[in-house]
C-alpha positions in Angstrom: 0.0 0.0 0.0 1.3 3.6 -0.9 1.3 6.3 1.2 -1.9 8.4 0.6 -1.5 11.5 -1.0 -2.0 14.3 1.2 1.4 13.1 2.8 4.1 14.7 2.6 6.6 13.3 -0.4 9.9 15.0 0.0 12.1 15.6 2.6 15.3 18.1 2.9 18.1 17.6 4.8 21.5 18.5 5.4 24.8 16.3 4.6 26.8 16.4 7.7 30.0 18.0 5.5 32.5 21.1 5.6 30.6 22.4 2.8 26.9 21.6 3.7 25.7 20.0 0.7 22.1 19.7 0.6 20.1 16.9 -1.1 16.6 16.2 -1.7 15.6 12.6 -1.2 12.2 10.2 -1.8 10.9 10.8 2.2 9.3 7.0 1.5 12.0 6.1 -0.5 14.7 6.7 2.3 12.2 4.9 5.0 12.4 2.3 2.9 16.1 2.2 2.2 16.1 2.6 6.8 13.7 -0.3 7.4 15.7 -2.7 4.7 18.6 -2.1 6.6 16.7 -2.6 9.9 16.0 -5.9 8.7 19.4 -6.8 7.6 20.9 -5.6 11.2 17.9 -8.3 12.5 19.6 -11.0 10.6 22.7 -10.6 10.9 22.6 -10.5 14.8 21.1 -13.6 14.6 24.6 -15.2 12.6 26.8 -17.3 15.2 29.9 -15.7 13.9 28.6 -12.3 14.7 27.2 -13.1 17.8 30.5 -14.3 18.9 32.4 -11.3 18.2 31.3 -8.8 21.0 33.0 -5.3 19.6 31.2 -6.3 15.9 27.7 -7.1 18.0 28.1 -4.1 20.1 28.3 -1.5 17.0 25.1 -3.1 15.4 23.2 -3.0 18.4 23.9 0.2 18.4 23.0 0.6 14.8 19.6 -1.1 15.2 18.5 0.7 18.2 18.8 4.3 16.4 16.9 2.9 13.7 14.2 1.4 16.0 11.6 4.0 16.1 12.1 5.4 12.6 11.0 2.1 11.7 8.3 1.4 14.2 6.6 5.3 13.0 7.2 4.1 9.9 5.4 1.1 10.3 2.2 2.9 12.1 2.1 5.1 9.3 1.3 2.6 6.7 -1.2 1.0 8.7 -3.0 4.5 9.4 -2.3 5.0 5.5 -4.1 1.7 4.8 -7.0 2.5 7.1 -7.2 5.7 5.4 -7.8 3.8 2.1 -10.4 1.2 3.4 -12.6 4.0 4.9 -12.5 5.9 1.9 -13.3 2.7 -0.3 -16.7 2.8 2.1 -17.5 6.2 2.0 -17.1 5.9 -2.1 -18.8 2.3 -2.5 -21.5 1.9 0.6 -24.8 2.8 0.8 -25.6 1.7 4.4 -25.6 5.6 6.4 -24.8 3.7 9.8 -21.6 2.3 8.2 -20.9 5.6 6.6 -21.2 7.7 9.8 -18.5 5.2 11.0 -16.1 5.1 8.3 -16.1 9.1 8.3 -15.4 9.0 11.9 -13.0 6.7 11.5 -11.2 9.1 8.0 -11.2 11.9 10.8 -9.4 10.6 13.2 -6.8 8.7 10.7 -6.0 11.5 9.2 -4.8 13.1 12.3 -3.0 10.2 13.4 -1.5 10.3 9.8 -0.7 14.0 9.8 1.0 13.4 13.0 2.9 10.4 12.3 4.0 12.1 8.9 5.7 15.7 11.1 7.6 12.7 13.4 8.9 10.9 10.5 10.5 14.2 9.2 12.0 14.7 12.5 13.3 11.1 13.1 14.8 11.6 9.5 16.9 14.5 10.2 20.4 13.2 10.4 21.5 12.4 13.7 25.1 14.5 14.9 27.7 11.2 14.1 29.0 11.5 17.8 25.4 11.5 19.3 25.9 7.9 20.0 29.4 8.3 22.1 29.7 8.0 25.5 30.6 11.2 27.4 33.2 12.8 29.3 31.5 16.0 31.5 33.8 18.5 33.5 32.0 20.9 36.0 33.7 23.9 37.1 32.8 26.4 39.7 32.5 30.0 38.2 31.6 33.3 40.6 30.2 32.7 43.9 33.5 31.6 46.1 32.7 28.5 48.3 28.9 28.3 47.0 30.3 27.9 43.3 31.5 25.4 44.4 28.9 23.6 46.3 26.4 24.4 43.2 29.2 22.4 41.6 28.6 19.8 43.4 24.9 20.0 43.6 25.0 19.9 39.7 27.3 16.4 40.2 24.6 14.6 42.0 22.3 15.8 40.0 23.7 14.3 36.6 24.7 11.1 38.9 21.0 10.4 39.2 19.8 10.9 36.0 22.6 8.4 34.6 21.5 6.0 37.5 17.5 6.8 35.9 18.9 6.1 32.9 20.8 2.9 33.9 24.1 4.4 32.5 27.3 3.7 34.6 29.0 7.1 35.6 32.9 6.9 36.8 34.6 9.8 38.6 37.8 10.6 36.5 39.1 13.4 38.6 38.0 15.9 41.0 39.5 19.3 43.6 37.3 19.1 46.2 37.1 22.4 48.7 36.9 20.4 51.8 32.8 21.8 52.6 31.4 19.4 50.0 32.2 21.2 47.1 34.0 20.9 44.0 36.5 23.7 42.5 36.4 21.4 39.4 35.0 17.6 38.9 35.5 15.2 35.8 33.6 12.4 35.2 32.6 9.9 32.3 29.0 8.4 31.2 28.5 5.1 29.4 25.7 3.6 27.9 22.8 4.2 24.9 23.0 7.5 23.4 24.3 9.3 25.9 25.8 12.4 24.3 23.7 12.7 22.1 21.2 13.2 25.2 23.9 14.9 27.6 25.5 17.1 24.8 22.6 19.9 25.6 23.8 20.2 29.5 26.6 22.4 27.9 27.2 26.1 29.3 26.7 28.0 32.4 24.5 27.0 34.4 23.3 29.8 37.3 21.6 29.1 41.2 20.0 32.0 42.9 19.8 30.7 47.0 20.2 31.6 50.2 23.9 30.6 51.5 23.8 28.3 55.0 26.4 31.0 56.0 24.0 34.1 54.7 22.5 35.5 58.5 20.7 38.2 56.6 18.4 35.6 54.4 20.0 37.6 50.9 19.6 35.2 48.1 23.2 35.2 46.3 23.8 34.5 42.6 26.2 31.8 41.7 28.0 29.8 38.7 29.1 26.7 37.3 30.1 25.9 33.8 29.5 22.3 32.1 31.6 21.1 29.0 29.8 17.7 28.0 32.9 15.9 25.9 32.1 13.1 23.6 33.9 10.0 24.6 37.1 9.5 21.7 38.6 6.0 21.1 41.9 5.2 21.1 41.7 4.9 16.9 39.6 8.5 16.9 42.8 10.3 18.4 45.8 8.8 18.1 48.3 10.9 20.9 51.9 10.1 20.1 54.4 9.6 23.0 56.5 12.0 22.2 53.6 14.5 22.0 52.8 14.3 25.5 54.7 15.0 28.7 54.3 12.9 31.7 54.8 14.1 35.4 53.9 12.2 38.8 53.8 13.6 42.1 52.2 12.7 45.4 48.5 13.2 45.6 46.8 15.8 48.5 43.7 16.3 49.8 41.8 19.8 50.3 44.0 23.0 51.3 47.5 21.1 50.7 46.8 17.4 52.9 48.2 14.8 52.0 46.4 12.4 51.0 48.8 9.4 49.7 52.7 9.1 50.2 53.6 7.9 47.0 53.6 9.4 43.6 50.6 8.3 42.1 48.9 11.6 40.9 49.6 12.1 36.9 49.3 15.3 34.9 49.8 14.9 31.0 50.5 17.8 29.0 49.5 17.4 25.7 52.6 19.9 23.3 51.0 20.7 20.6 48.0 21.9 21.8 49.0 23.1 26.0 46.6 21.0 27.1 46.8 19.9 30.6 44.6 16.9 32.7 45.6 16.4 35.8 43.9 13.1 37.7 44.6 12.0 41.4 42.1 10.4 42.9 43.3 6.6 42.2 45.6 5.2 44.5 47.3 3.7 40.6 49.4 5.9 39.1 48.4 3.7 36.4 44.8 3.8 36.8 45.5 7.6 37.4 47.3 7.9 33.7 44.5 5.6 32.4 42.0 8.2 33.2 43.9 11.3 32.2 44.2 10.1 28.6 40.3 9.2 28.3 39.7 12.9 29.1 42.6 14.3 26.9 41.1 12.1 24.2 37.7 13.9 25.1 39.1 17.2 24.8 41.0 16.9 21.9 38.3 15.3 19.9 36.3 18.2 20.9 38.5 20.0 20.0 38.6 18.9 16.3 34.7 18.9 16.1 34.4 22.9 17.8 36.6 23.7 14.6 34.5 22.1 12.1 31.8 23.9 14.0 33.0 27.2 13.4 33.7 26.7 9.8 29.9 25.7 9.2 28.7 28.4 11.9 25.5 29.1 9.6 24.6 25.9 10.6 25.7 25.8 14.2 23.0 28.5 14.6 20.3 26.4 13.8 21.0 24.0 16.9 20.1 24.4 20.1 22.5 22.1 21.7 25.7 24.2 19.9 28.1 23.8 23.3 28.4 27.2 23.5 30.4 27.4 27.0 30.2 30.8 27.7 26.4 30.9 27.1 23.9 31.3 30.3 21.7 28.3 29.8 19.9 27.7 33.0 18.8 29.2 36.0 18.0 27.2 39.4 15.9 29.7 42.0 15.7 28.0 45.3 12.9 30.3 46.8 10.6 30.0 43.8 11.2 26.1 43.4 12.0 26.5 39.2 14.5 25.9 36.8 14.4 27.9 34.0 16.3 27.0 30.9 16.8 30.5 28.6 17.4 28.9 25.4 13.5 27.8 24.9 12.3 30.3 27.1 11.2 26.8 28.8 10.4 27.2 33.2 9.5 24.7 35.2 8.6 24.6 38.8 10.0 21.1 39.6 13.2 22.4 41.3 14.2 19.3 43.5 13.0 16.7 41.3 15.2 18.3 38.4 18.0 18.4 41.2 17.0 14.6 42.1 18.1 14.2 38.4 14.8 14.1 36.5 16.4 15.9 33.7 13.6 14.1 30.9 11.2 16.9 30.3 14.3 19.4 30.2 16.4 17.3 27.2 13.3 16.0 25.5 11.9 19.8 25.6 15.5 20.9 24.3 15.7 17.9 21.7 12.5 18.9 20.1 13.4 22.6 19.8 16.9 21.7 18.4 15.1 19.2 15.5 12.3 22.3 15.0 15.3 25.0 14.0 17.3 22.3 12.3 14.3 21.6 9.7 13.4 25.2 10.0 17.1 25.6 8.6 16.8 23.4 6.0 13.4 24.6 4.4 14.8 28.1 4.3 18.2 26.9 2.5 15.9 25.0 0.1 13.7 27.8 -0.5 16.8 30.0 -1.3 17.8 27.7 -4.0 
C-alpha cells in the first residue's frame, strides 16, 4: 500500500559535510532504504559468527537501536495509511448511512494520526550529529560565587549522577579538587551507555543558582556559577596521541588546602605539546589507573576539539542547533525560593526544582531535543527555499 497522497513526499536535509551540501531525497524512498537495513541488522545478529564477536555485536546494536523508532513510526504510518484507504473505499462504495457515519469518523481521526505520524517521521529523519551515540566525558567547574560555586558544583554532580542511575548508565569519577565543605573547584567524570551524548551534549554552558547561603545571616539570596563542558567519549583509533607528543609528570596526591592524602607518587598530569593541554587526575591510588584516566579525558578534549573547529567553519549551521556547546552561554537558571529551573534557550520554566536536582532531567532534554530538530528543519526549508 502507498502512502496516501496528502502526505508529505519530500524531505530536505542537510549532509553532515564542511561544505553543507544539501540533497533532496524520496521521504518514502529513504524509509524504505532505513527499514531494509533494519532488517538486515535483525539477521545478521542472529549469525553465530557475529554473535561471537562482541566489539562487531556491540556496533550493530547500536545501529539497530537508532533505527528502531524510525522504523516502528514508519510502520504505524502505513497502517493508518491503509485504514485511510479502506474507509474511503466505504465512503465511495456503501450505501448503508450507519456504516458511513462510521467510516467518516473513522477518515477523521486517521487522518490526524496520519498527519501526526508524517511531522515525526520528518524529525526522526533528520540526520542524527555522528557523535550523538558516544559516551561522554562532563567536567563541572565552579564560576563566581567563592565556596557556594562550588557547592552548586557539586549540587550539579549529584544531579547528573542520578539521571545516569535513571537512565541505567554507569557514571565513573575521572578526577576531582574538592574544597573540603562538599564542594568541587572542578569535577570530571565519564558516562556510558545508549546515546548518551547525544542526550547529555545539551547540558553544555553556564548553568546559574540563585539561594540563600547556609552561612548568609541576613536571608540575601546570592547569585552563583558553574560551567559544564559535555565531551564526547574518543577511542583510542579517533585520536591517536603520540608519545613524544605528551609529557608525563607524577607527584604525590593531596587532599583539600595542601593534605596529604597518599605518600607515593601516584597523581599524573599529562601535558599534551602541541596543543597546551593539561589533565591532571589523582584520585586513584594507581598511578596507572591515574594515567589511564587522564588520557580518556585528553582524548575527550582533543576530539572536541577537532569537532568545535569544524563547527566554526559551518557556523550558519551551528546557529540552527540548540544544543551548539556554547560554554560561555547562560543556559539555566536554578531559583531555590521559587522552586523552578528555568532554561533561557527555549524560554522553557519549570517549577519542579528538587525533582530536576533529584536528576529528573527528561522533560528538560526532551523539551530541548525537540526545539533543536524544530530549528534544524526550519534551517533546511529556508536553505531549500533560497535555492
Amino acid at each position: 500500500m502507498q502512502p496516501s497522497g496528502n502526505a508529505l513526499v519530500h524531505f530536505f536535509y542537510i549532509s553532515i559535510s564542511e561544505d553543507l551540501a544539501l540533497e533532496v531525497l524520496d521521504m518514502f524512498d529513504q524509509l524504505e532504504g532505513v527499514e531494509q537495513r533494519y532488517s538486515e541488522i535483525s539477521q545478521e545478529m542472529g549469525q553465530p559468527e557475529v554473535a561471537s564477536n562482541p566489539t562487531h555485536f556491540q556496533k550493530l546494536t547500536r545501529e539497530l537501536h537508532g533505527l528502531e523508532e524510525i522504523v516502528t513510526t514508519y510502520r504505524t504510518y502505513r497502517e493508518v495509511s491503509s485504514g485511510l484507504e479502506e474507509a474511503r473505499e466505504i465512503m465511495q462504495n456503501s450505501d448503508d448511512a450507519e456504516l458511513l457515519d462510521m467510516a467518516r469518523e473513522e477518515l477523521q481521526e486517521l487522518q490526524e494520526q496520519e498527519t501526526t505520524l508524517s511531522e515525526k517521521l520528518k524529525f526522526l529523519l533528520i540526520p542524527n550529529d555522528p557523535t550523538d551515540g558516544k559516551n561522554t566525558v562532563v567536567e563541572i567547574r565552579a564560576g563566581a560565587g567563592g565556596d557556594e560555586a562550588a557547592l552548586f558544583a557539586a549540587d550539579l554532580f549529584r544531579m547528573y549522577s542520578k539521571h545516569a542511575e535513571n537512565k541505567g548508565w554507569k557514571s565513573e569519577l575521572l578526577s576531582s579538587n574538592s574544597t573540603g565543605i562538599g564542594g568541587f573547584k572542578e569535577v570530571i567524570f565519564s558516562v556510558a551507555g545508549q546515546n548518551v551524548f547525544g542526550h547529555m551534549k545539551y547540558e553544555s554552558g553556564v548553568h546559574r543558582v540563585q539561594r540563600v547561603p547556609e552561612t548568609e545571616t541576613n536571608g540575601r539570596i546570592h547569585t552563583s556559577t558553574a560551567t559544564v563542558a559535555v565531551l564526547p567519549e574518543a577511542e583510542e583509533v579517533e585520536v591517536e596521541i603520540k608519545s613524544e607528543e605528551i609529557r608525563i609528570d607524577v607527584y604525590r596526591s593531596s587532599g583539600p588546602g595542601g593534605q596529604s592524602v597518599n605518600t607515593t607518587d601516584s597523581a599524573v598530569r599529562i601535558t599534551h605539546l602541541p596543543t597546551g593541554l593539561i589533565v591532571q587526575c589523582q584520585d586513584e591510588k594507581s598511578q596507572h589507573k591515574n594515567r589511564a584516566k587522564a588520557m580518556k579525558v585528553l582524548r575527550a578534549r582533543l576530539l572536541d576539539q577537532a569537532i568545535q573547529e569544524q563547527q566554526q567553519k559551518t557556523s550558519q549551521d551551528r546557529r540552527a542547533q540548540v544544543g551548539s556547546g556554547d560554554r560561555s552561554a547562560k543556559i539555566r537558571t536554578y531559583n531555590y525560593p521559587q522552586g523552578r529551573v528555568t532554561d533561557h534557550r527555549i524560554k522553557l520554566t519549570l517549577h519542579r526544582l528538587e525533582d530536576i536536582l533529584n536528576g529528573d532531567l527528561v522533560e528538560l532534554v526532551e523539551s530541548l531535543r525537540l526545539a533543536d530538530q524544530t530549528e534544524k528543519l526550519k534551517f533546511q526549508e529556508q536553505v531549500t527555499t533560497a535555492r
